[in-house]
VEXPA-852011 format. One record per atom (N, C-alpha, C): residue in three letters; z, y, x. Coordinates in pm, whole numbers, plus 50000, padded with zeros to 5 digits. Atoms other than C-alpha are relative to their C-alpha. Example, Ala and Ser with C-alpha at 12.3 -4.5 7.8 and 13.67 -1.06 7.14 Angstrom:
2
ALA500004988150089;ALA507804955051230;ALA500005012050090;SER499944988149918;SER507144989451367;SER500735010949923;
***
This chain:
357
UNK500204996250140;UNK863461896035518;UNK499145012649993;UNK501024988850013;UNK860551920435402;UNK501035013949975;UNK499304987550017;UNK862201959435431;UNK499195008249969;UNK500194986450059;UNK861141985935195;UNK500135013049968;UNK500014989550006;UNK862442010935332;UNK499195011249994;UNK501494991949939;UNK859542030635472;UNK499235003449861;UNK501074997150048;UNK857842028435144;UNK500075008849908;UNK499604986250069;UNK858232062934965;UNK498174996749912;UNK501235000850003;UNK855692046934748;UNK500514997449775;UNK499595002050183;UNK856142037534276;UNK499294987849975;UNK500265006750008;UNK855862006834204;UNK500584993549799;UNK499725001450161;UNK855511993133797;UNK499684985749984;UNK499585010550020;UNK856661963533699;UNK500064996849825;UNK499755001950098;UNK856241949033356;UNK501004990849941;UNK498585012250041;UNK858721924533118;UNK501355001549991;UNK498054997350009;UNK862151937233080;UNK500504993949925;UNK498915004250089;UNK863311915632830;UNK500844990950039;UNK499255009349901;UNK866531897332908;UNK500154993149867;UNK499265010050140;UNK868461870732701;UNK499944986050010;UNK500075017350046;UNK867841834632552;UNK498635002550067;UNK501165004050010;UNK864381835832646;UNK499775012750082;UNK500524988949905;UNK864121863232957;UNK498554999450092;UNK500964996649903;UNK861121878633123;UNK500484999250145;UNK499414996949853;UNK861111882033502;UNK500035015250030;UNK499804981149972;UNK860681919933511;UNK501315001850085;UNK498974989149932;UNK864271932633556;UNK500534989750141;UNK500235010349846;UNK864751902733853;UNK499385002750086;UNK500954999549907;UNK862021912033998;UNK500495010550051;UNK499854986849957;UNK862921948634009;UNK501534997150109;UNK498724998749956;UNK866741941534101;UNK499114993450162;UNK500295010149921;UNK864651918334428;UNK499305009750071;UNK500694990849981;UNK862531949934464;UNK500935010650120;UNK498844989949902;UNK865841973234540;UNK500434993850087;UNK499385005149921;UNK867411949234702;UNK499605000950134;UNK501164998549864;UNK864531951834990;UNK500355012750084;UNK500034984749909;UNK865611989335093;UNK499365008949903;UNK500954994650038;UNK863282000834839;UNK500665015749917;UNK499504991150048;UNK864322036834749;UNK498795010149923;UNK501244991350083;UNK860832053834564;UNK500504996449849;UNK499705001250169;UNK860392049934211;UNK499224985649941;UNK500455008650065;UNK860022025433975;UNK499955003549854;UNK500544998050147;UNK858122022733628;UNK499954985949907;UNK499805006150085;UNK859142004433340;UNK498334992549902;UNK500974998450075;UNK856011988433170;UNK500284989049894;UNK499165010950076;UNK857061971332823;UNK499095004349867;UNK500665003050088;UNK855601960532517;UNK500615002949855;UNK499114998150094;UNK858441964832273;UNK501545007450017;UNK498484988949977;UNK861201990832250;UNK501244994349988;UNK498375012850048;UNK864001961832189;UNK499934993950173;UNK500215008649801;UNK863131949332610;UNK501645005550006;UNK498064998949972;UNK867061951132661;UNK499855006950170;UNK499915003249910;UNK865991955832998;UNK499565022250061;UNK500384990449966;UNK864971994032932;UNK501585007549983;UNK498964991350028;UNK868632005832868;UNK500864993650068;UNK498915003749941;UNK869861990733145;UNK499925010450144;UNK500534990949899;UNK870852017233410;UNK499674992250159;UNK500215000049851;UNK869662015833794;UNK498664987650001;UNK501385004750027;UNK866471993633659;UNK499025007150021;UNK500914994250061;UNK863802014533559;UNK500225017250025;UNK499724979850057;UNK863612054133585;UNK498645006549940;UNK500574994350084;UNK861032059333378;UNK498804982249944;UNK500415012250107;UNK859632035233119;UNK499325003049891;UNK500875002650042;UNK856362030632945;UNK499454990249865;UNK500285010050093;UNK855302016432608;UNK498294996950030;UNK502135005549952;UNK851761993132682;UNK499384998349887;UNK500555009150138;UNK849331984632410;UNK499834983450055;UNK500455017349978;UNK848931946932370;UNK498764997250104;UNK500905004149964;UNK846511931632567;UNK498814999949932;UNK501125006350090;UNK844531920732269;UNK499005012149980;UNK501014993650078;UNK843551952632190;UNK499065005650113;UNK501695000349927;UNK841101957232489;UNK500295007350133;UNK499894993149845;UNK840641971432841;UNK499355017550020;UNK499644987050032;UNK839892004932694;UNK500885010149969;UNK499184994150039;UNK842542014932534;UNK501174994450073;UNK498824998549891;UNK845081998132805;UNK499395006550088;UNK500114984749890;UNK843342019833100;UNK500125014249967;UNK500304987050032;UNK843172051232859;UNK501944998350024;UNK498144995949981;UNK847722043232843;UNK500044999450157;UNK499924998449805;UNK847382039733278;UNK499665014150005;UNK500304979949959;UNK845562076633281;UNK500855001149943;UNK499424991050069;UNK847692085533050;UNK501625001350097;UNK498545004349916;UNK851242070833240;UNK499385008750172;UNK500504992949891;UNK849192083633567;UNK499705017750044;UNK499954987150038;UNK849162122533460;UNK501135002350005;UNK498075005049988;UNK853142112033483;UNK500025004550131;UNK499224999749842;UNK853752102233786;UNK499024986250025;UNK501115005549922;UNK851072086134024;UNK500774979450015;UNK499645015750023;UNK851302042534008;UNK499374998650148;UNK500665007049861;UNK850802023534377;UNK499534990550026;UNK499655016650005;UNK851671991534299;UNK500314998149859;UNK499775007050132;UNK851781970233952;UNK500084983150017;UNK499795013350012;UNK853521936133928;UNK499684995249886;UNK499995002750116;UNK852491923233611;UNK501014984649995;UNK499285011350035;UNK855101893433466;UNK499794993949932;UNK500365005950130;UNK853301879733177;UNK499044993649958;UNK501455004349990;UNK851121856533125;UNK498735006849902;UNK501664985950114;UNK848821877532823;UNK499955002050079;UNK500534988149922;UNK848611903833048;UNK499114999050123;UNK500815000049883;UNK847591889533370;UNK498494999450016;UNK501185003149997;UNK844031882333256;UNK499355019050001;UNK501054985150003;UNK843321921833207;UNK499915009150146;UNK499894995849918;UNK844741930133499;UNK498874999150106;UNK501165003549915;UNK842291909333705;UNK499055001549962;UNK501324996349956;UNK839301921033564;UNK500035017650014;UNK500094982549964;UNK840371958733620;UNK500545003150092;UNK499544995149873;UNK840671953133928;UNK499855013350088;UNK500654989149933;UNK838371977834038;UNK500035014249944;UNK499684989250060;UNK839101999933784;UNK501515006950026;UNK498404997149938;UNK842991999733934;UNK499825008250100;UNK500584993249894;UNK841372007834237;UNK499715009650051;UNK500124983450001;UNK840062038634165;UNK500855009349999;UNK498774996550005;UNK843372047234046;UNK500875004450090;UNK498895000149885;UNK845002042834407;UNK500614984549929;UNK498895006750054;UNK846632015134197;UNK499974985250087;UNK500165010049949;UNK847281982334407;UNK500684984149923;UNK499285017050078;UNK848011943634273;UNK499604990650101;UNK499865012049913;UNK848501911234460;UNK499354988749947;UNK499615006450148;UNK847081889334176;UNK498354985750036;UNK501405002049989;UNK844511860134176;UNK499055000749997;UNK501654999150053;UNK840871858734135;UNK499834996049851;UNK499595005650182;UNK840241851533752;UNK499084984949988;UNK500105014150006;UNK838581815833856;UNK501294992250000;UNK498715009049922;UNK841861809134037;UNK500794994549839;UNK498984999750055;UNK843981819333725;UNK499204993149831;UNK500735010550105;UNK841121798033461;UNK500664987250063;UNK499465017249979;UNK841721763333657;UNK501414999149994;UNK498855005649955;UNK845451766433681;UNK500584997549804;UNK499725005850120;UNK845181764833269;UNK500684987649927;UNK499505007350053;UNK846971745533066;UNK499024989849942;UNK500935007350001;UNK843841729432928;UNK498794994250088;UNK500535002849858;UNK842421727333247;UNK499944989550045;UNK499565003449902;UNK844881711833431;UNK499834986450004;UNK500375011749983;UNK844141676833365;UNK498254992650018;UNK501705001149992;UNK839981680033409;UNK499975006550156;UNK499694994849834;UNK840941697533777;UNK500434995050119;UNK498915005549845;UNK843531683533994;UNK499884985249985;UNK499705017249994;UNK843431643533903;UNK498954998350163;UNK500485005649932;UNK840411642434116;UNK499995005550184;UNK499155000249921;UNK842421660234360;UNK501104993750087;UNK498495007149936;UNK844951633434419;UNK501045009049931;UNK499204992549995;UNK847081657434214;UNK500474991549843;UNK500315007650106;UNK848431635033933;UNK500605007349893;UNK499974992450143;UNK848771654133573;UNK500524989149907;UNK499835009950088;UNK850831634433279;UNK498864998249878;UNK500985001250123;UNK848251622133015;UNK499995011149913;UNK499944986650099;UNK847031648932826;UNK498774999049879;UNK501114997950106;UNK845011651432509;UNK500185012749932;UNK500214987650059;UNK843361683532382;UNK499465002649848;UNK500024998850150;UNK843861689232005;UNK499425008549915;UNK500474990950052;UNK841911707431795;UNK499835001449871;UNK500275001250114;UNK842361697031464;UNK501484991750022;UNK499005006250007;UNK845731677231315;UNK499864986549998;UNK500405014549993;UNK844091642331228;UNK499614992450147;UNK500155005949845;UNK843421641431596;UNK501244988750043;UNK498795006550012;UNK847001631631591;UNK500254986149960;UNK499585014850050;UNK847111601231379;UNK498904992950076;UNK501105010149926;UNK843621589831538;UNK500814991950129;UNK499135003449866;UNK845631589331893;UNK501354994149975;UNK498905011750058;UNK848441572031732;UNK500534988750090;UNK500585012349910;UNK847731540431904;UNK499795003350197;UNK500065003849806;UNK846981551432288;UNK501535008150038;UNK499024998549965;UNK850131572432268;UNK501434991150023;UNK499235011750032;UNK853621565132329;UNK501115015349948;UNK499354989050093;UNK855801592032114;UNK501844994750089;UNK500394984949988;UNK857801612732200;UNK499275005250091;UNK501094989649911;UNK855521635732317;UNK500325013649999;UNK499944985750022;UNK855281672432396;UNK498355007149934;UNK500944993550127;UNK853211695532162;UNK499975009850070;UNK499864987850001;UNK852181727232326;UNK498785008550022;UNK500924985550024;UNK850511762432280;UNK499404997050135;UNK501054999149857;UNK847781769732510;UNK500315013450102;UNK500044983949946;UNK849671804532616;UNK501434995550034;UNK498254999650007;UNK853511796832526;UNK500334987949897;UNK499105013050090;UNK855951771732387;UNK498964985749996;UNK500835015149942;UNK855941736032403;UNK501324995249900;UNK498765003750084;UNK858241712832142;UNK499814983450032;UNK499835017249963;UNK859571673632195;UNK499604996749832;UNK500195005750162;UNK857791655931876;UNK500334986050052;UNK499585013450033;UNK859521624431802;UNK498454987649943;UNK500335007950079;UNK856721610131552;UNK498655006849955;UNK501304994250046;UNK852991617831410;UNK500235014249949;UNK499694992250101;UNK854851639831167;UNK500315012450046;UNK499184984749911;UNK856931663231385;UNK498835006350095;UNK501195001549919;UNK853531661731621;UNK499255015849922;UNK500754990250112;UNK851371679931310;UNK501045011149987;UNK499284984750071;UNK854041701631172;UNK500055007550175;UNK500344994149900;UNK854141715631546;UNK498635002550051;UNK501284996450004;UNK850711716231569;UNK499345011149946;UNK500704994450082;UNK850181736331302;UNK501425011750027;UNK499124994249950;UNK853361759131407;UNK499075010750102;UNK500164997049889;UNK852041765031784;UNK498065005849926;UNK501064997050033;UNK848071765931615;UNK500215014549932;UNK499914987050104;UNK849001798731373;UNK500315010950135;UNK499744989649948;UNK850951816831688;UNK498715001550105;UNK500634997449886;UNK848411809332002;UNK498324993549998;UNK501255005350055;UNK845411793831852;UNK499774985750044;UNK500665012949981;UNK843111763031931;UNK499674997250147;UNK499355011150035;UNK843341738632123;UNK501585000849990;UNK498304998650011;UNK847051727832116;UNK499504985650110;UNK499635009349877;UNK848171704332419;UNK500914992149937;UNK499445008550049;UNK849321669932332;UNK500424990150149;UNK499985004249877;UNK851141657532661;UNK501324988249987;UNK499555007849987;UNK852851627432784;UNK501355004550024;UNK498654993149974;UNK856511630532836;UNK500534991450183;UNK500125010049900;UNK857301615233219;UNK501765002450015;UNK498515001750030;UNK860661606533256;UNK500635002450116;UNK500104995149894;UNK862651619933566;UNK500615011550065;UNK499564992849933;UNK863921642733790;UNK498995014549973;UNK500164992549966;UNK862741679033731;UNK499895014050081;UNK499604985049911;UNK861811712733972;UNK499075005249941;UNK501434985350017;UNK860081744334010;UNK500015005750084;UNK500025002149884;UNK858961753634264;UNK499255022250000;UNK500194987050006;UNK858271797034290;UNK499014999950162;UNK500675002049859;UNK855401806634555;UNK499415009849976;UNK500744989549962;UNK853561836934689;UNK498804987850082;UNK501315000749890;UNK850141824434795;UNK499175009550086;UNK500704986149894;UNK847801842635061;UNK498334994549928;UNK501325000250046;UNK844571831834885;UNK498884992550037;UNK500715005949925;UNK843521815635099;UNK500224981850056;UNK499525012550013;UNK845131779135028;UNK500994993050110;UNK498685001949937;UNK848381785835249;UNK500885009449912;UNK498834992050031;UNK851771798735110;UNK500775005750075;UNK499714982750004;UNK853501835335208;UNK501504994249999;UNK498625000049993;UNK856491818535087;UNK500414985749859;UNK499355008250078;UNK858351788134864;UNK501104996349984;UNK498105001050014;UNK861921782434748;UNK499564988849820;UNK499795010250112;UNK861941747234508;UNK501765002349936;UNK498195005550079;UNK865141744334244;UNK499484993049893;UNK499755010350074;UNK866421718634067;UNK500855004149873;UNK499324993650140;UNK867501729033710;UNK501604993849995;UNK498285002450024;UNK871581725933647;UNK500165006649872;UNK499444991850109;UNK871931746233334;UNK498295001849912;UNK501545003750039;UNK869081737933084;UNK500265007649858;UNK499364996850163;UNK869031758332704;UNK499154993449900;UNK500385011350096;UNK867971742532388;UNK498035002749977;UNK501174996549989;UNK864501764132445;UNK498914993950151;UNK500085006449867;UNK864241745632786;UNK500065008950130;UNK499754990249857;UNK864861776933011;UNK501454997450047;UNK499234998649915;UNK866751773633291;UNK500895013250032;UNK498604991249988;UNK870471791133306;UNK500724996750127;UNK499065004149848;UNK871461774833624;UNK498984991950080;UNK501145004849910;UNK869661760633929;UNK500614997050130;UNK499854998349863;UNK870081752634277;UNK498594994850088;UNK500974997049901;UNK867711754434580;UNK500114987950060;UNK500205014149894;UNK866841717734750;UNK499245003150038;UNK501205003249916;UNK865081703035011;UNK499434988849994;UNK500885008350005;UNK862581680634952;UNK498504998550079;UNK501085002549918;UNK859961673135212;UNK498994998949897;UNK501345000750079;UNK857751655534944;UNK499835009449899;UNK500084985550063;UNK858441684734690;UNK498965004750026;UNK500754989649940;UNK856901707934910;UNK498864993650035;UNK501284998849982;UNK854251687835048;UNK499065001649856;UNK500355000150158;UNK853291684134677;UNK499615014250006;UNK499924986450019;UNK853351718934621;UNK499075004850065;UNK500714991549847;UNK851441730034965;UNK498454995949895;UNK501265006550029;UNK848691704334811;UNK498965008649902;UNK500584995850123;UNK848531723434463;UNK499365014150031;UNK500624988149988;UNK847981759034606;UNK498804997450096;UNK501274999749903;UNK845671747234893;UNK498674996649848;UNK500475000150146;UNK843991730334570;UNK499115011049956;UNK500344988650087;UNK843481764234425;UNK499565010250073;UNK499934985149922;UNK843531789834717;UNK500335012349911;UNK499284988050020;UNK846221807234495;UNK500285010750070;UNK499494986749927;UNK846771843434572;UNK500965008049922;UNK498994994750107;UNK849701857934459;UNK501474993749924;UNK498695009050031;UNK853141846934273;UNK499614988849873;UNK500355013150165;UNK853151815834037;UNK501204991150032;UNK498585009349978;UNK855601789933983;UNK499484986249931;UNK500645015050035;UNK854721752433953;UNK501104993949931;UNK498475010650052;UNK857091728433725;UNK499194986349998;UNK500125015849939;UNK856901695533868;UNK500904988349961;UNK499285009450039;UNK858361661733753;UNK499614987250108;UNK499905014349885;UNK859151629033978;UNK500434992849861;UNK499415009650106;UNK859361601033767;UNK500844987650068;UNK498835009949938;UNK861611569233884;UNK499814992750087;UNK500675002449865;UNK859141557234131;UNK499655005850099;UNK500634993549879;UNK858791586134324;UNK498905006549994;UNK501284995050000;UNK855601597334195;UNK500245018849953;UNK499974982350086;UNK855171637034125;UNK498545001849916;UNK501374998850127;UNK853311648833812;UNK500125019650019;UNK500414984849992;UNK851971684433820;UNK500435001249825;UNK499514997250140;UNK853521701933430;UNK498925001349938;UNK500584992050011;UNK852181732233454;UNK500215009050106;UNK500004986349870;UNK851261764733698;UNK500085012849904;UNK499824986650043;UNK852791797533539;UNK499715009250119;UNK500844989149876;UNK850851826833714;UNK500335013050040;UNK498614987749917;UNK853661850533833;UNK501344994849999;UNK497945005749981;UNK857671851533880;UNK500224993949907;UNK499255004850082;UNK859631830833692;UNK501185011449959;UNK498814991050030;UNK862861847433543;UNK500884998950063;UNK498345002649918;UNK865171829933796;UNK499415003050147;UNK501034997149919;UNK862831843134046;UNK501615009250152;UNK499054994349915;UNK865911861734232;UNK501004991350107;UNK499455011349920;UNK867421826234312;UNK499224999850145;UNK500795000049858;UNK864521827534630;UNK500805015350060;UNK499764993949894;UNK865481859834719;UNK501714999550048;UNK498625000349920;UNK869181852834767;UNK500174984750109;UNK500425008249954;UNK868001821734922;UNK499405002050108;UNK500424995349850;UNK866911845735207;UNK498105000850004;UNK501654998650022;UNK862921847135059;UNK499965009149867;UNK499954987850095;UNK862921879434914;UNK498475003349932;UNK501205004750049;UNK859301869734734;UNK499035015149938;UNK500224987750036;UNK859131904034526;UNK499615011850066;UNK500144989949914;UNK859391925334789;UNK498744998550116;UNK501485003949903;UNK856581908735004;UNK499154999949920;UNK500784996450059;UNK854841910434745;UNK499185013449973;UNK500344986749995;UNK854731946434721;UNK499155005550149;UNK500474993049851;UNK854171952235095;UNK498094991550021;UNK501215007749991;UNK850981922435050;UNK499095008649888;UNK500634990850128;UNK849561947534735;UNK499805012650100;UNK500484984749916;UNK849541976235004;UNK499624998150136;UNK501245003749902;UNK847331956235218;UNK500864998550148;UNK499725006949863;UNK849831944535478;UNK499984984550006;UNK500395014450007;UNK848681917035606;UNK501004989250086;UNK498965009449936;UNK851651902235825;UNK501324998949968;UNK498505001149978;UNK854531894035670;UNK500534987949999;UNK499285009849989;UNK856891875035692;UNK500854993349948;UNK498925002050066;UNK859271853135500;UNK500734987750079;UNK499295011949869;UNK862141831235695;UNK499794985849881;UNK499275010250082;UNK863281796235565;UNK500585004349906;UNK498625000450105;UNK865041791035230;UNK501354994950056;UNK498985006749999;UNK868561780435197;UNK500254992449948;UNK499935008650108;UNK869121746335038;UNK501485008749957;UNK498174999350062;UNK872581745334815;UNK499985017049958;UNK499474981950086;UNK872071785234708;UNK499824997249850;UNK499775001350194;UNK873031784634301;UNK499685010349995;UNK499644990350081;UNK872521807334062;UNK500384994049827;UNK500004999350181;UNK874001810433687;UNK499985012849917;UNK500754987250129;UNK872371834533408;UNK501265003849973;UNK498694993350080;UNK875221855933275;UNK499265010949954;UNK500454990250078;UNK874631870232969;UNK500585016249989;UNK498934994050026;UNK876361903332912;UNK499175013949901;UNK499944983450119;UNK876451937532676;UNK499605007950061;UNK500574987649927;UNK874081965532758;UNK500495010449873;UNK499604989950152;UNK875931998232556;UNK499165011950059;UNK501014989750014;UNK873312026332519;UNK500215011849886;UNK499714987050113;UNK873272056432308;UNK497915000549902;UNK501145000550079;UNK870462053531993;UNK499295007150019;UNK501504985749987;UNK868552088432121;UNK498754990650110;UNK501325004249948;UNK867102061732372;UNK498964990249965;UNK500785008650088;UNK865972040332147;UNK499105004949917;UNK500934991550078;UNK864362068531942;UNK498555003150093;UNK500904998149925;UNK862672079432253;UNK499004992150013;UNK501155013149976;UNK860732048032317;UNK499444998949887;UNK500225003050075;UNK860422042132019;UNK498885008349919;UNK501014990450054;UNK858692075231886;UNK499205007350109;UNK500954994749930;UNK857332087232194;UNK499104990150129;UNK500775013149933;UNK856512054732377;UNK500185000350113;UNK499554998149806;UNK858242066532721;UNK501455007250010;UNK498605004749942;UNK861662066132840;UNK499985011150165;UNK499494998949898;UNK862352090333169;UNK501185004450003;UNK498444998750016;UNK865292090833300;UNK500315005950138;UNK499664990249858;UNK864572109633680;UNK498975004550014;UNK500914998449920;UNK861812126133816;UNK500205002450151;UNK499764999449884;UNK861442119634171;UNK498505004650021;UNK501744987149953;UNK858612144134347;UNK499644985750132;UNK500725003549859;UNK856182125534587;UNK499495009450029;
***
């Protein structure tokens, strides 16, 4: 297992929100300590409600980001600014917005001292959601029927080659089961207002689902993989429970999609077998998942090699998974005192130690 002791180094991690609908952030971090890792860690969060900033032995000092949207000026001017703090080494980003700014400032991180693990921004275009079916078919990589929507009448036109229900989804986030033309549009026009144009109109394949979590080396071998099989499903479709199989064809599947890509970096594939045996590629989310901790108690501590692969070591190592390792989400009560909610809130940063490098 990767050991972090040695690294008297600050590493910032974005996404703290937990709940119905959790980020991977505070997972990641808890996967982080778990490694040996005793330096500091930096909170980087988007909204002062992240449940994940008032939870103690997380975070010791915590950062409000501007959006993505608003540009790669004014997020590097909040990095100098968080960097006049306390010096950054390493940045995991968890989100899909975000990851696109990251990779083109790369070099601007750079300058910083600041290190990331993260794809190339071709890698992290083809693994798109509108992509993914103009990419991998002629891969041998088979994708469920997909039509790209850009208008609502598209809908009734395709009427006829579909077979309903179908899934409806954003080109960023969310995805909904439409029964009928009707439910189709009104989700259309739902998912169109939050994440724009096109909207993804995909086949539904019927079947055994995984997901499959992976550190690539970039070079179209994987660092590390731990597949689970969902057990605890919520009405938003995130996974509350899971366990760790072994599946030979799984994985070769899997090996196929990153060689495919010469992913570099964490992503997580959701894969479907349908009743013949066949595997359909979903989608490729392009960092941790939220159950991302299931690998490292699974003996593939993913997070933490991650960090040590961001500070340019180039040999590590991760053992075998464990089939049969579970996990189940437990929700519970974070009690806080409102001055830290003010803090974030009016001054946009949260410390809670200073540790001297």
């Amino acid at each position: 297992m990767p050991n972090l002791s040695h690294l008297n180094i600050t590493v910032a991690v974005s996404g703290l929100k937990t709940g119905d609908n959790p980020q991977p952030g505070v997972p990641v971090i808890r996967s982080i300590r778990a490694a040996g890792f005793t330096g500091k860690i930096i909170g980087l969060v988007y909204d002062s409600m992240e449940s994940g900033i008032y939870l103690e032995g997380i975070a010791d000092e915590v950062y409000q980001m501007p959006y993505p949207s608003t540009g790669a000026d004014s997020f590097l001017a909040r990095l100098d600014y968080i960097l006049s703090n306390s010096k950054i080494d390493v940045i995991i980003p968890t989100l899909d917005s975000e990851i696109p700014i990251y990779i083109r400032l790369e070099k601007e991180l750079q300058k910083r001292g600041i290190h990331t693990f993260l794809p190339t921004e071709e890698q992290f275009n083809l693994r798109d959601k509108i992509k993914l079916s103009q990419f991998f078919p002629p891969k041998g990589i088979d994708i469920p029927k997909t039509h790209l929507l850009n208008s609502a009448d598209q809908i009734v036109k395709l009427q006829n080659e579909v077979s309903f229900p179908v899934i409806i989804k954003g080109r960023l986030y969310e995805a909904y089961k439409a029964n009928n033309v009707f439910e189709a549009q009104k989700y259309f026009y739902e998912l169109q207002a939050k994440w724009g144009l096109p909207i993804i109109m995909q086949e539904i394949i019927d079947g055994d689902e995984f997901n499959v979590v992976i550190v690539g080396d970039g070079k179209g071998g994987c660092l590390g993989m731990v597949p689970q099989r969902k057990l605890v499903i919520t009405d938003k479709g995130k996974g509350f429970g899971g366990v760790v199989v072994k599946n030979p064809g799984l994985q070769s599947y899997a090996y196929k999609v990153i060689e495919a890509l010469s992913w570099r970096g964490p992503c997580e594939l959701e894969i479907m077998k349908d009743e013949e045996g066949v595997f359909y590629l979903i989608e490729i989310n392009p960092r941790f998942p939220a159950w991302v901790r299931l690998a490292e108690g699974s003996g593939q501590n993913q997070p933490a090699a991650t960090v040590l692969l961001a500070m340019g070591e180039e040999q590590v190592q991760l053992p075998p998974f464990r089939p049969g390792t579970l996990f189940i989400r437990h929700a519970e009560d974070i009690i806080s005192d409102i001055s830290l909610l003010g803090e974030i809130s009016v001054n946009g940063e949260l410390i809670r130690t200073k540790v001297e490098k």
